[in-house]
C-alpha positions in Angstrom: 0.0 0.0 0.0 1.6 3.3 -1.3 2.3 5.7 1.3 -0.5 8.4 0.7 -2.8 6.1 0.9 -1.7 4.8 4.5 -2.0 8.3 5.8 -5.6 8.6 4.5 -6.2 5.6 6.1 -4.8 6.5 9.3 -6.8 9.9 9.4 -10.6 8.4 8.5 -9.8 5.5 11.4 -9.0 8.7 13.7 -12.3 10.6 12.7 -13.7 7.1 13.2 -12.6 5.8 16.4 -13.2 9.7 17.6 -16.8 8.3 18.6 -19.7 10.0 18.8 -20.0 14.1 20.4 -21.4 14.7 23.8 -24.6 15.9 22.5 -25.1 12.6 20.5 -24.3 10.6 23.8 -26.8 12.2 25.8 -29.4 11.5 23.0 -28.4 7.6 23.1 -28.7 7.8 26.6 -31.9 9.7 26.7 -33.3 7.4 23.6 -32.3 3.7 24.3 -31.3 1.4 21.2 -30.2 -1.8 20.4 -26.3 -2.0 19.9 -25.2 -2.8 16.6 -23.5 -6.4 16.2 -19.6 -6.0 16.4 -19.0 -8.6 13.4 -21.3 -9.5 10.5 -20.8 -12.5 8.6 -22.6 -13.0 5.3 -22.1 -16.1 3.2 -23.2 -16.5 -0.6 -22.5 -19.9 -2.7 -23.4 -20.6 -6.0 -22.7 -23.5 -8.6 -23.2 -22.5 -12.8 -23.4 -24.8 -14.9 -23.9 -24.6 -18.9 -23.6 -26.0 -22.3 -20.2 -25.1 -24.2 -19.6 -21.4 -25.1 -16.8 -22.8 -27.3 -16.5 -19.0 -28.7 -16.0 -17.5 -25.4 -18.6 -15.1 -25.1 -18.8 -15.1 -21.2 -15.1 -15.1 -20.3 -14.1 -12.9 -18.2 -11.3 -11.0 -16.5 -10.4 -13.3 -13.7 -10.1 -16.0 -16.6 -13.2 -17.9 -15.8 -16.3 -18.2 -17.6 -19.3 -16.5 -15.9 -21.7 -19.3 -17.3 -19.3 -22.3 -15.6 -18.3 -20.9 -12.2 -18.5 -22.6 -8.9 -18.5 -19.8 -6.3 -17.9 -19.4 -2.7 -18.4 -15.9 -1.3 -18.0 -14.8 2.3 -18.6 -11.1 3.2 -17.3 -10.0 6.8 -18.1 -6.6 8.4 -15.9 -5.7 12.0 -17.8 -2.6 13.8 -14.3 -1.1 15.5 -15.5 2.1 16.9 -19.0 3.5 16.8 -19.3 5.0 13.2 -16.2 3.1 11.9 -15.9 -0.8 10.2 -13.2 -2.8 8.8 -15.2 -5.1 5.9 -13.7 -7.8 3.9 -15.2 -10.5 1.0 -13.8 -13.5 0.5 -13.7 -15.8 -2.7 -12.8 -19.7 -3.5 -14.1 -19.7 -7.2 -14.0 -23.6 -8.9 -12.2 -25.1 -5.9 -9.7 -23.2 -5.9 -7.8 -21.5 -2.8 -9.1 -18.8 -1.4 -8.7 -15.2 -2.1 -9.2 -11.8 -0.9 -11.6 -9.3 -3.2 -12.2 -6.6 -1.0 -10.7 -4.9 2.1 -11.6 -1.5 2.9 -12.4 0.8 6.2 -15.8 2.3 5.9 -15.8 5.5 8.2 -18.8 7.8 9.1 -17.1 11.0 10.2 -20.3 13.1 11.3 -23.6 11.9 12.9 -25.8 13.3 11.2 -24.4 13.4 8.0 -24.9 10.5 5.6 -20.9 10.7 4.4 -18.7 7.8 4.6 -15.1 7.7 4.3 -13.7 4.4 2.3 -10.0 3.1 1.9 -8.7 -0.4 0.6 -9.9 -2.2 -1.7 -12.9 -0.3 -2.5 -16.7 -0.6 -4.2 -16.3 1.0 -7.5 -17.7 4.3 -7.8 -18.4 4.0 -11.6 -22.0 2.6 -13.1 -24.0 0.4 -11.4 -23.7 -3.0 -12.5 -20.8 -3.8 -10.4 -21.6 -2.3 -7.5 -24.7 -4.8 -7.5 -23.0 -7.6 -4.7 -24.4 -10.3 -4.4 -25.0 -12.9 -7.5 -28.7 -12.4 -6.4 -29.0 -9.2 -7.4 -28.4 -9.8 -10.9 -31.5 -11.4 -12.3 -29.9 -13.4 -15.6 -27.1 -15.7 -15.2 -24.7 -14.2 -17.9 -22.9 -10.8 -17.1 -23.6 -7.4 -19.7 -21.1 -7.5 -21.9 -19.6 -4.3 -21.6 -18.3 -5.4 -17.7 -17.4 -8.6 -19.6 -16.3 -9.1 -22.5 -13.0 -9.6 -22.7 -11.4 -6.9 -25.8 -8.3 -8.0 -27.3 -6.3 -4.9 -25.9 -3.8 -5.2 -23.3 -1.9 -3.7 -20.6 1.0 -5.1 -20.5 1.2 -5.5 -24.3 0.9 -3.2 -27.1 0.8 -3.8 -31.5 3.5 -2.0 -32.6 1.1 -1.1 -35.9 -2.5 -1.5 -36.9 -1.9 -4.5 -38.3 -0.7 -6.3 -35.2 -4.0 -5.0 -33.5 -6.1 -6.3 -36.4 -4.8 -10.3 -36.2 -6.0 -10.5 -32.3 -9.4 -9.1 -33.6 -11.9 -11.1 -31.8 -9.1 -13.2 -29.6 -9.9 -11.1 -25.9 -9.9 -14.6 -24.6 -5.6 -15.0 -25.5 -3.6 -12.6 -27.6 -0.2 -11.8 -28.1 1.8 -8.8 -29.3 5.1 -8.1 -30.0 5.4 -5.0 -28.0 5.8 -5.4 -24.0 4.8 -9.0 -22.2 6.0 -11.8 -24.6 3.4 -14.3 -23.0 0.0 -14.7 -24.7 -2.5 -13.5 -22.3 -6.0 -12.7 -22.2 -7.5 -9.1 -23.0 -8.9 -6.5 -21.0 -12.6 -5.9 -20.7 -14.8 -2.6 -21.0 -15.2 -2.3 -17.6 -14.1 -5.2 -15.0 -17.5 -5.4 -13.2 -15.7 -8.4 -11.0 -12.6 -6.7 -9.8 -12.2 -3.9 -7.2 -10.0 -1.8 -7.3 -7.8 0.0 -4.2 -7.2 3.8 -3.2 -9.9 5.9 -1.2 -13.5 6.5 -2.0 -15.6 9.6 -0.7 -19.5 9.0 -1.1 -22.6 11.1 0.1 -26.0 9.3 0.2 -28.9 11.8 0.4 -32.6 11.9 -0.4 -32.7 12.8 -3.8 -29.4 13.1 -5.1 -25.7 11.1 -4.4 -22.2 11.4 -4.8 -19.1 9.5 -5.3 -15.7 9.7 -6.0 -12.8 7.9 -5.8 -8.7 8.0 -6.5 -7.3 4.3 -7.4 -4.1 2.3 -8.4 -5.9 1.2 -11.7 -8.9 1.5 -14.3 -12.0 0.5 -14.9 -10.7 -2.0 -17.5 -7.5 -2.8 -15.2 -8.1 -2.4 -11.3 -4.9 -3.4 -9.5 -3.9 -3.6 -5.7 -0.3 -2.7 -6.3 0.6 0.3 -8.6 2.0 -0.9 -12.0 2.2 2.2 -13.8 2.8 5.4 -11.5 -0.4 6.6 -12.1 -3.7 7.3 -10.9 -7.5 7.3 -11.6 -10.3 9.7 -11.0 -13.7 8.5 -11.0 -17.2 10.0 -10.2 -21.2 9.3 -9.9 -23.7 11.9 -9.4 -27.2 9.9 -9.2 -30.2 11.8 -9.0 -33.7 10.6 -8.1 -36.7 12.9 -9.3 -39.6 10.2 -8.1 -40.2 7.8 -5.9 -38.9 4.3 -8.4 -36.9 6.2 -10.5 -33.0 6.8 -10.9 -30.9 8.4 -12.9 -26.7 8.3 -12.7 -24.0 10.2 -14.6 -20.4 8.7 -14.5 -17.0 9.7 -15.5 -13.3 8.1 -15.3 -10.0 9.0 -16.6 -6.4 7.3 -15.7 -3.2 6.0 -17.0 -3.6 2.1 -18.1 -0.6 0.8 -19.8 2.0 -0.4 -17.6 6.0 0.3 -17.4 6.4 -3.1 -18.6 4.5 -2.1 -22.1 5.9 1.3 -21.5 9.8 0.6 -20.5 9.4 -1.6 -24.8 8.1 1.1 -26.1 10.7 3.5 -28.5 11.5 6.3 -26.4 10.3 8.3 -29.8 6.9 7.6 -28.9 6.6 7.2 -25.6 5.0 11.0 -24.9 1.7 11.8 -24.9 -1.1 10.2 -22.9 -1.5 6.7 -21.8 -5.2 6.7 -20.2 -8.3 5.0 -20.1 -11.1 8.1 -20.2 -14.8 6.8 -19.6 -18.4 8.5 -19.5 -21.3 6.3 -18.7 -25.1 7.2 -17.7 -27.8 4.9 -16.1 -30.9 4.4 -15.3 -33.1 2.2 -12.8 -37.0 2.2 -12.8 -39.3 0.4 -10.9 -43.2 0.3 -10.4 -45.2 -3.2 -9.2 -44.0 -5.6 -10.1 -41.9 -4.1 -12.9 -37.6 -3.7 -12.4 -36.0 -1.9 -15.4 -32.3 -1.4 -15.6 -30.2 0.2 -18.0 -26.5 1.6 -18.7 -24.8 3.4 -21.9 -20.4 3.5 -21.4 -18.5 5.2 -23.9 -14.4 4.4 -23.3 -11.4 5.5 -25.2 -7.6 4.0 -24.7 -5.2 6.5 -25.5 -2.0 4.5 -27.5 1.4 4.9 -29.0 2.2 5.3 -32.4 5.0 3.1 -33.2 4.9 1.5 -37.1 3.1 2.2 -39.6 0.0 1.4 -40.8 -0.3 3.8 -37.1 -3.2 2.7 -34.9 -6.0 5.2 -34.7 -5.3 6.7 -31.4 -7.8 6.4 -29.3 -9.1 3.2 -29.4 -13.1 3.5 -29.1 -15.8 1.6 -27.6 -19.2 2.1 -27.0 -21.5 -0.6 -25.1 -25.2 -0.6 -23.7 -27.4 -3.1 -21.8 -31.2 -2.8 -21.1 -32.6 -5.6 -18.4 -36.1 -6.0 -17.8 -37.5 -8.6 -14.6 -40.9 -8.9 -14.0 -42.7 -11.1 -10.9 -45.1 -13.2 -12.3 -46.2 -14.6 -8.5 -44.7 -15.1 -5.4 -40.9 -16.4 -5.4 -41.0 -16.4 -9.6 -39.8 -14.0 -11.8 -38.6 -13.9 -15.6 -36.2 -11.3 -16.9 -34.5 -10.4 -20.1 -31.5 -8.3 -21.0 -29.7 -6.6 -24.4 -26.4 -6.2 -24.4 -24.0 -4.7 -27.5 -20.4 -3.6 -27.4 -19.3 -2.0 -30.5 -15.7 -0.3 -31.7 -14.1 2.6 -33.9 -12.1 2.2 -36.5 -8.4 1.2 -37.7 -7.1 1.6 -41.1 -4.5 -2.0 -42.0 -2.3 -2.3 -44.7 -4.2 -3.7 -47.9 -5.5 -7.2 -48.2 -4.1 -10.5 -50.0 -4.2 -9.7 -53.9 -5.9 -6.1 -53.1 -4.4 -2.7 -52.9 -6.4 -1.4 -50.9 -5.8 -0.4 -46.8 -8.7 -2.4 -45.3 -10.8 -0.2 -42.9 -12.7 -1.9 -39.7 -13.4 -2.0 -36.1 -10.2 -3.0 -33.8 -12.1 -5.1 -32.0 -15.1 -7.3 -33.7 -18.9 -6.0 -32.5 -20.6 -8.1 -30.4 -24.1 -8.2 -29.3 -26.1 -11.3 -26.8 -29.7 -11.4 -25.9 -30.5 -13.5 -22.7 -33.4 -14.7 -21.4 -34.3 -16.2 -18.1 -36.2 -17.2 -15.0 -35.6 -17.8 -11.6 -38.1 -19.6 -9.0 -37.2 -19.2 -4.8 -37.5 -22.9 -3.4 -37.0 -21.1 -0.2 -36.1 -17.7 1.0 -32.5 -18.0 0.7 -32.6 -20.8 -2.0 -32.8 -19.5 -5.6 -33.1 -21.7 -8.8 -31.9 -19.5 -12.0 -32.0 -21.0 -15.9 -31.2 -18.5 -18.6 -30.8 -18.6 -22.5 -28.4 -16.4 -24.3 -27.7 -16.0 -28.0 -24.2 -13.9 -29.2 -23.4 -12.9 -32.3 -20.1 -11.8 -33.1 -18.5 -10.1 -36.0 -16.7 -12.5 -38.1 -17.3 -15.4 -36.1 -18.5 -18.5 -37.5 -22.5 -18.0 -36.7 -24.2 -17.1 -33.6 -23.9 -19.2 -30.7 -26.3 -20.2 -27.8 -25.8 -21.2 -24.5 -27.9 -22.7 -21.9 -27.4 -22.2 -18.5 -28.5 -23.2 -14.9 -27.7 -21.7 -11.4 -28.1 -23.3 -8.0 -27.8 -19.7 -5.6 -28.2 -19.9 -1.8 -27.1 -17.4 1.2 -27.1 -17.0 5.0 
C-alpha cells in the first residue's frame, strides 16, 4: 500500500474511532437502542453450470467463464469504533484457494451526515452493475457485456502497428503482441464489473441526489492492488432521483492504463503523450409493481502509442449498452430479459491479400447477446436460476447459444 494512501487511512480511522459528540451521547442515553452487532458474517455460494460457449462469449477478467463458475463468497463486516468498520469479502471460485476481493475501512465522520469515508480495496464508484454484490441481485445468469467481455487490448502489451491490433481481432480470450509481455494473455474488458479496485473512495448518500468519488491504483478495464504504472484514476457518480422508483446516474473516469512493462518496450520516440483510459457512462433504474428496469450506456477510449506504420488510430473507441427487464409473475417467480451490444471505432491495416487497398474496420469485432431467463425461490435463501443467451459476433462462424443453470443460496 503506497504511502498516501496509509496516511488517508490513518486519518478516516482517527475521525472514526473519535466516537460520537457529547450531544449525541446524551441523545443515546436519553433514547435507548439496540447496539449494533460488532461482526457481521454473510455467506453467498453458487454453482453454474452450462452448455459449451466454445467462442468465449462469457469469459471474463479473472479468466473464468461467468456461465461455468462454482463460487464461494464470504462477506465479513468488524464494527471497530462507533461509526467506523473494517469489511472484507472473501472468494474460493472452482475449488480453488481462497482469495481476498475486497478490504476496505468504511468510516462515518459526522452523525448526522450520511458521508462515509472508504479506503482499501474499495466498491467502485463507476456505473452500477458492479456495484450490484451479491449474484442475487443480478436477475440473468450471464454478465452485460460491456463489464465482460474480454477486448483483445492489453496492458502489458501493445501492437507496434494497426496490423498487429487487427490479427487479435476477436481473440480477448488470449492474444499476443510483439510489443511489451511476450506471454500470450487474455484481454482486458470494457469495464471489469468483478474486480475492485484500491485507493480511497468519498460517497454522500442523500434523499434525492448522491455522490461519489474515488482516486485508485488502476482502471476500470485494469483495477490493481499494487501500482503498475505510477499513475492514478479519478472516477465520479452523481445519481439523481426525481420520483419515488426512478433513478438516474452520470459517471465519469480518466487514468493511466498501460504499464512500465508495455511502457519501458516502447521507442523512447513515442513514448510522450497520454496513456489513459477516459470513460463516461449514464444509467438508469426504474421500478413500479412488479416491474424492475435497468439500463446503462459507457462510452471508453484508450489513449496508445504510435510506433509502425500502418499507425493505430489513437484512441481506441468503444461504445457498449445493456437494457434488463424482470418482472414477478407470482410469489418467489420472476422472468427477466437483458440486451447487451459492445461496439468499436475504426483502424485503417495495410491492404488485403491480392488487393491494394488499406482495409478499414473495427479493432475489435462487435458483439451483441440477448439472454433470457427465470428464476423460481424454493426457499427464501434458495434461488433456482435458468437462462438462454444468444451472441453474435462479428466475423465469427454464426451465432452461438448457450444454456445455463444456477443453484444460488445465502445466509
Amino acid at each position: 500500500m503506497p504511502s498516501w494512501l496509509t496516511w488517508m487511512c490513518a486519518l478516516v480511522l482517527g475521525l472514526g474511532a473519535a466516537g460520537p459528540s457529547a450531544c449525541a451521547q446524551d441523545a443515546a442515553a436519553s433514547t435507548p437502542a439496540r447496539e449494533p452487532r460488532r461482526l457481521a458474517v454473510a455467506v453467498e455460494g453458487f454453482v453454474t453450470v452450462a452448455t459449451d460457449d466454445r467462442q468465449y462469449f462469457n469469459y471474463s477478467s479473472y479468466e473464468k467463464a461467468s456461465t461455468e463458475l462454482i463460487r464461494l463468497r464470504v462477506d465479513a463486516s468488524l464494527r471497530i469504533a462507533a461509526r467506523a468498520a473494517i469489511l472484507a469479502e472473501g472468494r474460493m471460485d472452482n475449488g480453488g484457494g481462497p482469495s481476498l476481493s475486497a478490504l476496505y475501512l468504511r468510516v462515518r465522520p459526522l452523525a448526522d451526515v450520511p458521508l462515509d469515508i472508504q479506503a482499501g480495496r474499495i466498491p467502485p464508484v463507476f456505473g452500477t452493475y458492479a456495484r450490484r454484490g451479491y449474484a442475487v441481485d443480478n436477475p440473468l445468469i450471464g454478465q452485460p457485456l460491456v463489464y465482460q467481455y474480454l477486448t483483445s487490448l492489453r496492458a502489458n502489451a501493445l501492437p507496434a502497428s494497426a496490423d498487429d491490433l487487427l490479427r487479435m481481432r476477436g481473440r480477448g480470450w488470449v492474444n499476443y503482441y510483439p510489443i511489451g509481455s511476450p506471454e500470450w494473455e487474455p484481454g482486458l474488458p470494457v469495464v471489469a464489473g468483478d474486480r475492485w479496485d484500491t485507493g480511497l473512495q468519498l460517497r454522500y448518500a442523500g434523499e434525492r441526489v448522491s455522490v461519489a468519488t474515488a482516486v485508485t491504483q488502476g482502471t476500470l478495464s485494469n483495477p490493481q492492488v499494487e501500482d503498475d504504472n505510477s499513475g492514478k484514476q479519478f472516477s465520479f457518480r452523481v445519481g439523481y432521483q426525481p420520483v419515488l422508483g426512478l433513478v438516474l446516474g452520470f459517471s465519469g473516469a480518466e487514468g493511466d492504463y498501460l504499464s512500465h512493462e508495455a511502457l519501458a518496450a516502447v521507442p523512447p520516440s513515442a513514448r510522450g503523450g497520454s496513456h489513459a483510459q477516459q470513460t463516461w457512462g449514464a444509467d438508469l433504474e426504474f421500478s413500479r409493481d412488479h416491474w424492475l428496469v435497468r439500463s446503462e450506456t459507457i462510452i471508453s477510449r484508450w489513449s496508445m502509442p504510435t510506433v509502425e506504420q500502418p499507425y493505430v488510430s489513437s484512441p481506441l473507441r468503444a461504445w457498449g449498452a445493456f437494457v434488463e427487464v424482470r418482472r414477478k409473475l407470482r410469489p418467489g417467480l420472476f422472468a427477466a430479459g437483458r440486451y447487451d451490444h459492445v461496439g468499436f471505432s475504426d483502424v485503417t491495416g495495410s491492404p488485403g491479400y491480392g488487393s491494394t487497398t488499406p482495409v478499414t474496420t473495427g479493432w475489435e469485432a462487435p458483439v451483441s447477446r440477448v439472454e433470457l431467463g427465470a428464476g423460481y425461490s424454493l426457499r427464501h435463501n434458495l434461488l433456482l436460476k435458468a437462462s438462454v443467451q444468444q451472441n453474435w459476433r462479428q466475423g465469427a462462424e454464426g451465432p452461438e447459444r448457450v444454456a445455463a443453470f444456477q443453484t444460488l443460496f445465502w445466509f
